[in-house]
LOMARRO-874756 format. One record per atom (N, C-alpha, C): residue number from 1; x, y, z; residue in one letter; atom name. Coordinates in Angstrom, 2 decimals, decimal comma. Layout:
+-----+---------+---------+---------+---------+-------+
! num !    east !   north !      up ! residuo ! atomo !
+-----+---------+---------+---------+---------+-------+
! NUM !       X !       Y !       Z !       A !    CA !
...
+-----+---------+---------+---------+---------+-------+
This chain:
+-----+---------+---------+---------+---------+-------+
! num !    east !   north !      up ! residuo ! atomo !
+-----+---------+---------+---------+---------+-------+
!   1 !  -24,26 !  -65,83 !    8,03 !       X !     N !
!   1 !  -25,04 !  -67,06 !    8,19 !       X !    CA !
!   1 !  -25,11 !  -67,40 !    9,68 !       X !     C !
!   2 !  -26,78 !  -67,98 !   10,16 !       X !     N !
!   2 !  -26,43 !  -68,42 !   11,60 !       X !    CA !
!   2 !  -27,53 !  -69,71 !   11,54 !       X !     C !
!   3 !  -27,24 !  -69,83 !   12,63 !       X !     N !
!   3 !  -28,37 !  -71,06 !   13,15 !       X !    CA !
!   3 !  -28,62 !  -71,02 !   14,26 !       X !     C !
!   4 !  -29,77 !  -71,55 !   14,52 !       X !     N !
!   4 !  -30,83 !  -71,58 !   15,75 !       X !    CA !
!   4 !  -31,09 !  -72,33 !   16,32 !       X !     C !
!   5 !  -31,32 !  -72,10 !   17,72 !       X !     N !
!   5 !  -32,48 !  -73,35 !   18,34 !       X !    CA !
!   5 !  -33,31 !  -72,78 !   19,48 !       X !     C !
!   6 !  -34,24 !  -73,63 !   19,92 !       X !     N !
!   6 !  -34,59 !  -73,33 !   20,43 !       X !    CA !
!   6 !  -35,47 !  -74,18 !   21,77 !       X !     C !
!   7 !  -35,48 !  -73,92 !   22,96 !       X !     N !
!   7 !  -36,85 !  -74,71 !   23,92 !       X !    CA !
!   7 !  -37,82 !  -74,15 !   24,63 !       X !     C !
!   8 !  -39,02 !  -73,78 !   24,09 !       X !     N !
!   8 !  -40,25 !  -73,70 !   24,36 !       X !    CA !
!   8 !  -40,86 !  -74,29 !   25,24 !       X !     C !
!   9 !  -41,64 !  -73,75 !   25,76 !       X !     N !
!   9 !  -42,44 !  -74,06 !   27,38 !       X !    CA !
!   9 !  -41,49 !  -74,81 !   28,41 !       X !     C !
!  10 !  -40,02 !  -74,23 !   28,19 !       X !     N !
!  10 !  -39,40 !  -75,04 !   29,82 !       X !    CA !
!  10 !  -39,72 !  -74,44 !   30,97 !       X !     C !
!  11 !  -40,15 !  -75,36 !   32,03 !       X !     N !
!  11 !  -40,80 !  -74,99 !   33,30 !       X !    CA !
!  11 !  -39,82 !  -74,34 !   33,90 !       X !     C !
!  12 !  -39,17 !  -73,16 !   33,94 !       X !     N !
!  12 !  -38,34 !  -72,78 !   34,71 !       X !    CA !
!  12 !  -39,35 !  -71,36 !   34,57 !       X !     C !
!  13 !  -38,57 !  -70,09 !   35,71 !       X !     N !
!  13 !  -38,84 !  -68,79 !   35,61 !       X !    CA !
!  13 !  -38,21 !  -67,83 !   34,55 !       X !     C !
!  14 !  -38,22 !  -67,37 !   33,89 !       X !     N !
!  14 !  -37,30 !  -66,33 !   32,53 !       X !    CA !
!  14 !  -36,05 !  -65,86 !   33,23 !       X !     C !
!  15 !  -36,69 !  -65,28 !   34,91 !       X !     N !
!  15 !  -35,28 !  -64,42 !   35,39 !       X !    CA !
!  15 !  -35,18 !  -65,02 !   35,32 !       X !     C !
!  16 !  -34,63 !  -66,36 !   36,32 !       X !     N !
!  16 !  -33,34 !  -67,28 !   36,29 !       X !    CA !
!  16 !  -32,63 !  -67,93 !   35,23 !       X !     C !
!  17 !  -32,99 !  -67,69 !   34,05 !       X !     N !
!  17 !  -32,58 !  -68,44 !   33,24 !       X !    CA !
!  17 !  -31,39 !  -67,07 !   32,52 !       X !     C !
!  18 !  -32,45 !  -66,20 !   32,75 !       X !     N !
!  18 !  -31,68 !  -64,49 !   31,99 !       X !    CA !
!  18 !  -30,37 !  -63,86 !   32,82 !       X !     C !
!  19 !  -30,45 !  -64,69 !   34,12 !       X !     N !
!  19 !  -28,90 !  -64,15 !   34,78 !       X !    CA !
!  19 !  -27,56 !  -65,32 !   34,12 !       X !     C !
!  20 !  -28,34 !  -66,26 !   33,79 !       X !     N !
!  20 !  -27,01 !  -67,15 !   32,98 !       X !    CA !
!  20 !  -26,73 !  -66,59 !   31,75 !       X !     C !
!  21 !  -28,18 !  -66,40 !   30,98 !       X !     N !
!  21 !  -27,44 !  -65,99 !   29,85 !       X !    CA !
!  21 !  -26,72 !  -64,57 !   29,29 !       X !     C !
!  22 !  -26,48 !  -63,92 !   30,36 !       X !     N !
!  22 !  -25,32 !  -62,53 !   30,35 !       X !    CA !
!  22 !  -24,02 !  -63,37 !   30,25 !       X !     C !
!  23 !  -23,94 !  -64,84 !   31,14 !       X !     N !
!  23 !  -22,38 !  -65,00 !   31,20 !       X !    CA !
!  23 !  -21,96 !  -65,46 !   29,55 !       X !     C !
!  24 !  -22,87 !  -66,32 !   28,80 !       X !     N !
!  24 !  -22,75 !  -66,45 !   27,73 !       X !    CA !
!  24 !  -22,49 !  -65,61 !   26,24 !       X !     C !
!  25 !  -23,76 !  -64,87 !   26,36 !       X !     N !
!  25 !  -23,48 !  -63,91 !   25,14 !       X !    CA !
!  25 !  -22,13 !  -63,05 !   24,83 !       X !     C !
!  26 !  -21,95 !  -63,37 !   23,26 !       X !     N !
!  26 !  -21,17 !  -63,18 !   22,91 !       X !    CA !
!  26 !  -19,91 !  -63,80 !   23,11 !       X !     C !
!  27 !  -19,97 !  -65,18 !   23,55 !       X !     N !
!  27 !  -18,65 !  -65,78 !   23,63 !       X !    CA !
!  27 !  -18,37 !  -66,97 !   22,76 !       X !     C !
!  28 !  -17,14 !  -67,23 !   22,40 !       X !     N !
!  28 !  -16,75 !  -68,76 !   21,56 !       X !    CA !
!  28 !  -17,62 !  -69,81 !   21,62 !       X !     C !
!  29 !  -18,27 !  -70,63 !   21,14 !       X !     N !
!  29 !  -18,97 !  -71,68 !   21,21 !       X !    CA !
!  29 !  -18,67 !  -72,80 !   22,45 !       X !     C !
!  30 !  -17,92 !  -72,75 !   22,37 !       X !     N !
!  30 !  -16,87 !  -73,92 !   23,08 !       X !    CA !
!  30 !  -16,35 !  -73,52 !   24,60 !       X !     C !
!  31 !  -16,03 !  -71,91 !   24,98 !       X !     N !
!  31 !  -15,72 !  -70,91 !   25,95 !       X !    CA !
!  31 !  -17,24 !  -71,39 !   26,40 !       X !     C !
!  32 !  -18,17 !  -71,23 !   25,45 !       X !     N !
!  32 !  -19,79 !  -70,70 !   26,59 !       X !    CA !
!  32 !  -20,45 !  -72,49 !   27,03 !       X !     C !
!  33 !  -20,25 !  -73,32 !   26,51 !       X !     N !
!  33 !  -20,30 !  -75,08 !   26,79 !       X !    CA !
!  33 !  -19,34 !  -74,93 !   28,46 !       X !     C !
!  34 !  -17,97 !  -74,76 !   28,31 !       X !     N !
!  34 !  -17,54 !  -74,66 !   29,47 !       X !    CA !
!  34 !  -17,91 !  -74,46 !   30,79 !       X !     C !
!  35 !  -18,12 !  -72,66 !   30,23 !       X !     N !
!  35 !  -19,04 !  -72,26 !   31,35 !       X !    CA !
!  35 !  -20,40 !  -72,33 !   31,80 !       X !     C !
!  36 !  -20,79 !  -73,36 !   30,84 !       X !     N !
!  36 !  -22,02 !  -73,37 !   30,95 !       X !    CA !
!  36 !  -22,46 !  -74,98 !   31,82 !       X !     C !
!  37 !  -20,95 !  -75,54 !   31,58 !       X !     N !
!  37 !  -20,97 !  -76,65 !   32,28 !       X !    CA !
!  37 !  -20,61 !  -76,58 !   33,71 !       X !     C !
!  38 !  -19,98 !  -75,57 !   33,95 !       X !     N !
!  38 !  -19,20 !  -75,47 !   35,54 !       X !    CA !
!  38 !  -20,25 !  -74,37 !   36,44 !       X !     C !
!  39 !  -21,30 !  -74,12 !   35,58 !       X !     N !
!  39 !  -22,25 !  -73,10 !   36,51 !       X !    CA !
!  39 !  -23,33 !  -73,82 !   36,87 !       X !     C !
!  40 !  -23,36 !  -73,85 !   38,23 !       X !     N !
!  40 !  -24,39 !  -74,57 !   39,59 !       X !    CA !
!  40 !  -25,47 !  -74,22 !   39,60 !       X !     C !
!  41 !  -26,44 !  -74,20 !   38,48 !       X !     N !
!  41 !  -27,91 !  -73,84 !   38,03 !       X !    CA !
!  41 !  -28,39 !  -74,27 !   37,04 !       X !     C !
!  42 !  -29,88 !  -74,34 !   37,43 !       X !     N !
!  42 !  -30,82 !  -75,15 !   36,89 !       X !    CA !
!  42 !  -30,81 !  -74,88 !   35,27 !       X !     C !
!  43 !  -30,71 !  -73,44 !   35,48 !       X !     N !
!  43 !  -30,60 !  -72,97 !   34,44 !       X !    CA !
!  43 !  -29,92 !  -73,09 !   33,23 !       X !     C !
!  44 !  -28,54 !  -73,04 !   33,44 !       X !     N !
!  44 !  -27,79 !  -73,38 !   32,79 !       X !    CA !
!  44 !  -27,71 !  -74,82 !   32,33 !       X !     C !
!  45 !  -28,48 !  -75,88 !   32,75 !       X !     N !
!  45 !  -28,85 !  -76,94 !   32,42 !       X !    CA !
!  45 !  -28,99 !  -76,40 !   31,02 !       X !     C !
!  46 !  -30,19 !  -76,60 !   31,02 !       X !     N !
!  46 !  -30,98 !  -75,79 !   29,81 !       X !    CA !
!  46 !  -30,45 !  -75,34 !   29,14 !       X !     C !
!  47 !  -29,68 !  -74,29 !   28,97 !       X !     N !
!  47 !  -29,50 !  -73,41 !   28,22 !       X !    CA !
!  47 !  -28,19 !  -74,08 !   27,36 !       X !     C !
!  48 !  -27,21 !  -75,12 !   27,90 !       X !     N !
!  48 !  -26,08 !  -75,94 !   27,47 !       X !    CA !
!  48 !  -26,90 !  -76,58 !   26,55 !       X !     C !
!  49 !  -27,85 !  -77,29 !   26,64 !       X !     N !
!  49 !  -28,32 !  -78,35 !   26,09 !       X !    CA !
!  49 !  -29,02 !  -77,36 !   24,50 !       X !     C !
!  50 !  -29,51 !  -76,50 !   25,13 !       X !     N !
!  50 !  -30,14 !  -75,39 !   23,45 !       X !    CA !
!  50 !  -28,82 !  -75,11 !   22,83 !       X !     C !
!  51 !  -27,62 !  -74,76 !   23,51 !       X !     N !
!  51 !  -26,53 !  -74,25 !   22,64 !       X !    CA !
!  51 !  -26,09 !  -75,23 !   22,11 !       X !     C !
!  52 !  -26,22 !  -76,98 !   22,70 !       X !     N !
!  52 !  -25,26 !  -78,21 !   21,98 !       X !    CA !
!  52 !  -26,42 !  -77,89 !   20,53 !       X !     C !
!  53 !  -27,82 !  -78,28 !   21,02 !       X !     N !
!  53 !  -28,31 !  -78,19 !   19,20 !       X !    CA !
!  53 !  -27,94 !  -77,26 !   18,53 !       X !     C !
!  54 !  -27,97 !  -75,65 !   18,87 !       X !     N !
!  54 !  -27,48 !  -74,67 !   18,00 !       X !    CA !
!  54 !  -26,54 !  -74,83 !   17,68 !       X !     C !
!  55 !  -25,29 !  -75,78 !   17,82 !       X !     N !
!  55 !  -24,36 !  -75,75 !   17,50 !       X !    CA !
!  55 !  -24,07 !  -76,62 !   16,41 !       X !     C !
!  56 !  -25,16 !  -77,84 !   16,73 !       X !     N !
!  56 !  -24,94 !  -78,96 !   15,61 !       X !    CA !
!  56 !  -26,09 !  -78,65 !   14,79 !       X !     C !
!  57 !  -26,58 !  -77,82 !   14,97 !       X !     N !
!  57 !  -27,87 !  -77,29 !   13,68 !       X !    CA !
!  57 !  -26,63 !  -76,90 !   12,64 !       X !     C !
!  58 !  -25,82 !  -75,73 !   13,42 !       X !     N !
!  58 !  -24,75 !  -74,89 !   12,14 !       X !    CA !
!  58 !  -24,16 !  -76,05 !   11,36 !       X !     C !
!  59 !  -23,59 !  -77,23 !   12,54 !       X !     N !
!  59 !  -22,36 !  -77,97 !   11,47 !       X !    CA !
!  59 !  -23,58 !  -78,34 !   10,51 !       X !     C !
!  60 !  -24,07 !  -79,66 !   11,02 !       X !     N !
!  60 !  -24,97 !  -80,33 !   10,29 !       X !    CA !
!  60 !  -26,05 !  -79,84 !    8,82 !       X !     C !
!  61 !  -26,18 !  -78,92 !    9,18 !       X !     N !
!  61 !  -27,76 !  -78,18 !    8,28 !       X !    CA !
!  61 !  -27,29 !  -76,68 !    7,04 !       X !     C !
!  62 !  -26,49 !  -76,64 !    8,21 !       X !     N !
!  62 !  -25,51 !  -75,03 !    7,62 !       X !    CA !
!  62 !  -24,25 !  -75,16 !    7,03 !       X !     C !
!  63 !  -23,70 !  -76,14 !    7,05 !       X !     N !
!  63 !  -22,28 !  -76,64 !    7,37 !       X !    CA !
!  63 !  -21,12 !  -75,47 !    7,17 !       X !     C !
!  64 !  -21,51 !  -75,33 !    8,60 !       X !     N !
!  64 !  -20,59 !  -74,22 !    9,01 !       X !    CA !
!  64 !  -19,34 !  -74,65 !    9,96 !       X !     C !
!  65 !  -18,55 !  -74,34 !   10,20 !       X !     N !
!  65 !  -17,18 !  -74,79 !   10,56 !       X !    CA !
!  65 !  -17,17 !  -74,45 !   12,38 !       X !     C !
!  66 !  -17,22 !  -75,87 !   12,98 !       X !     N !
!  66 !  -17,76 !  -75,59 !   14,43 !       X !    CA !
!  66 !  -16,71 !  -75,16 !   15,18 !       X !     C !
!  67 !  -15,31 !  -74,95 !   14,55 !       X !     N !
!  67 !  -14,52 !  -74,19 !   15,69 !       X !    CA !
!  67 !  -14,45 !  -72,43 !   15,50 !       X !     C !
!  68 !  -15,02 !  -72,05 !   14,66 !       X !     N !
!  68 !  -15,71 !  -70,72 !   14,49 !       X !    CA !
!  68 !  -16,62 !  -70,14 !   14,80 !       X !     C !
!  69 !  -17,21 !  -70,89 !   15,50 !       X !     N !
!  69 !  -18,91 !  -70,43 !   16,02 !       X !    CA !
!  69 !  -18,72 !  -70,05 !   17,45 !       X !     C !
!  70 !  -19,86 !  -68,72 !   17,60 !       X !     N !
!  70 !  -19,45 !  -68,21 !   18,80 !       X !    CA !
!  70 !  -20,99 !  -67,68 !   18,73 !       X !     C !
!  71 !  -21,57 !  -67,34 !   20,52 !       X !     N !
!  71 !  -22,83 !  -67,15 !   20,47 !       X !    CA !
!  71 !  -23,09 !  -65,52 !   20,15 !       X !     C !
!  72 !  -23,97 !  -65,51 !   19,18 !       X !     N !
!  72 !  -24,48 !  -64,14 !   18,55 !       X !    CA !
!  72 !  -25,90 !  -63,52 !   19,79 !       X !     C !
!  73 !  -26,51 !  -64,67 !   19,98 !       X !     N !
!  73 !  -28,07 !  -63,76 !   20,32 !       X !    CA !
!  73 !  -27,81 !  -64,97 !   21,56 !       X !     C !
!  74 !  -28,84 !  -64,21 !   22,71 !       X !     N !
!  74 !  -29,13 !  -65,03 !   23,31 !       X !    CA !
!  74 !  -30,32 !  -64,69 !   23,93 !       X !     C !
!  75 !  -31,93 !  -65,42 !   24,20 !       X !     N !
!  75 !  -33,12 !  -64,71 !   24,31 !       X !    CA !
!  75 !  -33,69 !  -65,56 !   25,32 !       X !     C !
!  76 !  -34,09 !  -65,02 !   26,12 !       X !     N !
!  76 !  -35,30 !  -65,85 !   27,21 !       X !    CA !
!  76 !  -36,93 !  -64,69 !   27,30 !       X !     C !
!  77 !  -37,57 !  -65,11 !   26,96 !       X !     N !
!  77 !  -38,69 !  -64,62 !   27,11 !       X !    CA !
!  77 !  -39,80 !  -65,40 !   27,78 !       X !     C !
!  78 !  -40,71 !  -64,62 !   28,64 !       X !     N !
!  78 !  -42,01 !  -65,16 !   29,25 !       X !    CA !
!  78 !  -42,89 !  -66,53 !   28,13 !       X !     C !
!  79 !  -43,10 !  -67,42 !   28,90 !       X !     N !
!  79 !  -44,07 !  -68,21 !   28,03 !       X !    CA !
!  79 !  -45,23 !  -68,11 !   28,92 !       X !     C !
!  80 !  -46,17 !  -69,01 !   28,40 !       X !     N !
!  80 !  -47,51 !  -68,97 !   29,34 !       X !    CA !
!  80 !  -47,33 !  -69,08 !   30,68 !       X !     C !
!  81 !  -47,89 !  -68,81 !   31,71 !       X !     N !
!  81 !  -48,17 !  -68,93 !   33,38 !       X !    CA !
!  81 !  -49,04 !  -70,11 !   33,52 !       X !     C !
!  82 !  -48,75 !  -70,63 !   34,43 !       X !     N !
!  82 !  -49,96 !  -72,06 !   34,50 !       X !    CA !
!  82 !  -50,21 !  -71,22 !   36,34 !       X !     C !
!  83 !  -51,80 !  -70,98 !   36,00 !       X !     N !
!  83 !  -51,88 !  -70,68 !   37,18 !       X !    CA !
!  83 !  -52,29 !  -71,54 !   38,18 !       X !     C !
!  84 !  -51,90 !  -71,99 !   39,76 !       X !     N !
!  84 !  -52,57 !  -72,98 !   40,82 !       X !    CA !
!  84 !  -52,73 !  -72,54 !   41,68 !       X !     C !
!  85 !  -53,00 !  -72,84 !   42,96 !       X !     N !
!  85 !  -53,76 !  -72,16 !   44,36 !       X !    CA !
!  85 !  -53,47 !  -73,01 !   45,25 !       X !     C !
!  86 !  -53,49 !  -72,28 !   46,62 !       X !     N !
!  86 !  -53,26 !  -73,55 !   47,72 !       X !    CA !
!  86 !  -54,14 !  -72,25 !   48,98 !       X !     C !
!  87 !  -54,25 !  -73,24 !   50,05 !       X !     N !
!  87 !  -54,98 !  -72,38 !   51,24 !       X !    CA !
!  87 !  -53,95 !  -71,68 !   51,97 !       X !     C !
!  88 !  -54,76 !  -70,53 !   52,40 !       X !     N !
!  88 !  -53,59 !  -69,81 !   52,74 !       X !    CA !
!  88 !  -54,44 !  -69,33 !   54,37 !       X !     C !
!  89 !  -53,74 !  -68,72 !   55,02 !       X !     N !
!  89 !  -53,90 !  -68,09 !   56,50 !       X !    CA !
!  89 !  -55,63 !  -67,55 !   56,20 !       X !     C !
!  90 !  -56,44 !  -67,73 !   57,69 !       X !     N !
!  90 !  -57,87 !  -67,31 !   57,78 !       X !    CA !
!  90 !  -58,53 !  -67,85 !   56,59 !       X !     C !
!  91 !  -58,32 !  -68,38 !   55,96 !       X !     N !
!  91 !  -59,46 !  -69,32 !   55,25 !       X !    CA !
!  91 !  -59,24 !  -69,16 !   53,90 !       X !     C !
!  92 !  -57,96 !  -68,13 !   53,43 !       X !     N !
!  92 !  -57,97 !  -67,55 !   52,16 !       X !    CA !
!  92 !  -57,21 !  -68,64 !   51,02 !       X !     C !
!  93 !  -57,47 !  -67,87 !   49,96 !       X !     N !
!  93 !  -56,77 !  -68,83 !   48,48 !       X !    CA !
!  93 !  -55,62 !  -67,56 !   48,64 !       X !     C !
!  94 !  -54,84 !  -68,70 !   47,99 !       X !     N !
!  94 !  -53,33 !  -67,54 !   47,47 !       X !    CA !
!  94 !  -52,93 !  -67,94 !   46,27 !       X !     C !
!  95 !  -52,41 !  -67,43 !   45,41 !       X !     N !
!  95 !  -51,89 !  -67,89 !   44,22 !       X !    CA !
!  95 !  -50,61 !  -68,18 !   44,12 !       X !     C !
!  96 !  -50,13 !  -69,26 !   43,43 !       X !     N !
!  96 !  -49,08 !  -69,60 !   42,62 !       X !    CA !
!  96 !  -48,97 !  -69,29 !   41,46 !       X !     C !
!  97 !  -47,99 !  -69,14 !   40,62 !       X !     N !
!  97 !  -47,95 !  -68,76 !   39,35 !       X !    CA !
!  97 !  -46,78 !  -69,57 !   39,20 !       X !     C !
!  98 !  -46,79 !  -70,93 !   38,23 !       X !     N !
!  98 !  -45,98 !  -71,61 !   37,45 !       X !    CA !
!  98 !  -45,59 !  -70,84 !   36,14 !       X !     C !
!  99 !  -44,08 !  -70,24 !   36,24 !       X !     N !
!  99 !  -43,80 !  -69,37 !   35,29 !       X !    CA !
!  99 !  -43,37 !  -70,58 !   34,16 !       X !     C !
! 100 !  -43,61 !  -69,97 !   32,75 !       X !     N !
! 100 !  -42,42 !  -71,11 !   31,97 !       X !    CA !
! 100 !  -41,51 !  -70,02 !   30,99 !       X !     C !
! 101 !  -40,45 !  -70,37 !   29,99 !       X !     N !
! 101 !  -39,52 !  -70,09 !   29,49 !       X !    CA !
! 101 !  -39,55 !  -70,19 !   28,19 !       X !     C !
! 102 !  -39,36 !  -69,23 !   27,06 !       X !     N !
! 102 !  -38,92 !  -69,70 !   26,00 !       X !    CA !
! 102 !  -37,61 !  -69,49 !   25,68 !       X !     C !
! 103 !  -36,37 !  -70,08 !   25,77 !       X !     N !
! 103 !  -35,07 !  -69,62 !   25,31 !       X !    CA !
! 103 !  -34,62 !  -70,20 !   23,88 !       X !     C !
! 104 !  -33,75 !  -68,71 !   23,40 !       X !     N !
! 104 !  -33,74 !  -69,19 !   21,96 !       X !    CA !
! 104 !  -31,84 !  -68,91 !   22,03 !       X !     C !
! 105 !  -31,38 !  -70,10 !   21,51 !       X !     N !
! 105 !  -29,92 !  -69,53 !   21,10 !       X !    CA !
! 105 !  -29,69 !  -69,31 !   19,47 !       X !     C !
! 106 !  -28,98 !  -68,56 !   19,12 !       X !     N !
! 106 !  -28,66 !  -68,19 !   17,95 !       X !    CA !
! 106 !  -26,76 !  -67,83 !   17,51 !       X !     C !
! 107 !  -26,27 !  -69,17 !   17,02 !       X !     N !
! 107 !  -24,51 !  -69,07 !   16,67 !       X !    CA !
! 107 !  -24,17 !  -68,41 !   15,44 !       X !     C !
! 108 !  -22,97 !  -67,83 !   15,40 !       X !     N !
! 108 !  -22,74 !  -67,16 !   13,90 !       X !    CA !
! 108 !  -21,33 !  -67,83 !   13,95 !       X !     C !
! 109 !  -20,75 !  -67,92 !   12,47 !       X !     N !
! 109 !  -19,57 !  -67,81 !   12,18 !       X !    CA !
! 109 !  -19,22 !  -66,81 !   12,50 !       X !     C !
! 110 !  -17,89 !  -66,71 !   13,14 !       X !     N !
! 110 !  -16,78 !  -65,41 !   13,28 !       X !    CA !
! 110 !  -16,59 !  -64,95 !   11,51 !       X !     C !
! 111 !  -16,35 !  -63,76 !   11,59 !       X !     N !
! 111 !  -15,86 !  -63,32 !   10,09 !       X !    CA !
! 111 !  -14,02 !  -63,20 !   10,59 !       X !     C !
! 112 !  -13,36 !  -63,39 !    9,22 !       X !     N !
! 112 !  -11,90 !  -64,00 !    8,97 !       X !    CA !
! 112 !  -11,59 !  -62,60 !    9,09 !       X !     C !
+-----+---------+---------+---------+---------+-------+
């Protein structure tokens, strides 16, 4: 049994969000909140806040036993680009590319 969550279109870039979530996967529920609290990125903002719901999706919805839960999956994938422009040297356009994020966490019970 697991449970999910998830946040769609966060304005961040995928990499940055995908170097936090190596420190996470696969760790205790409670181990990856920690570290997820003491790491100095934007990122990890985010990604604490998807694991608090995944976590109270399990108790609440699943009622699964929250000192057993430990992170199973952890996913950041490309969302849409919002593309913008600004002037650039000799008269030219340059592009920006506003990347966004979909990250998905996914907790399991430990098996006994």
């Amino acid at each position: 049994m697991e449970a999910r969550a998830e946040h769609r279109y966060a304005r961040i870039s995928p990499r940055k969000v995908k170097i936090v979530c190596d420190l996470i996967r696969d760790k205790d529920a409670e181990l990856a909140k920690g570290i997820l609290q003491h790491t100095p990125n934007r990122g990890a903002e985010l990604l604490y806040k998807v694991l608090c719901s995944a976590c109270a999706n399990a108790e609440n919805n699943h009622e699964m036993d929250p000192s057993k839960l430990y992170v199973s999956q952890v996913m950041v994938t490309a969302g849409p680009i919002m593309k913008r422009g600004r002037a650039s040297a000799r008269g030219r356009y340059s592009r920006i590319l506003k990347r966004t994020s979909h990250i998905t966490v996914v907790v399991a019970e430990k098996e006994a």
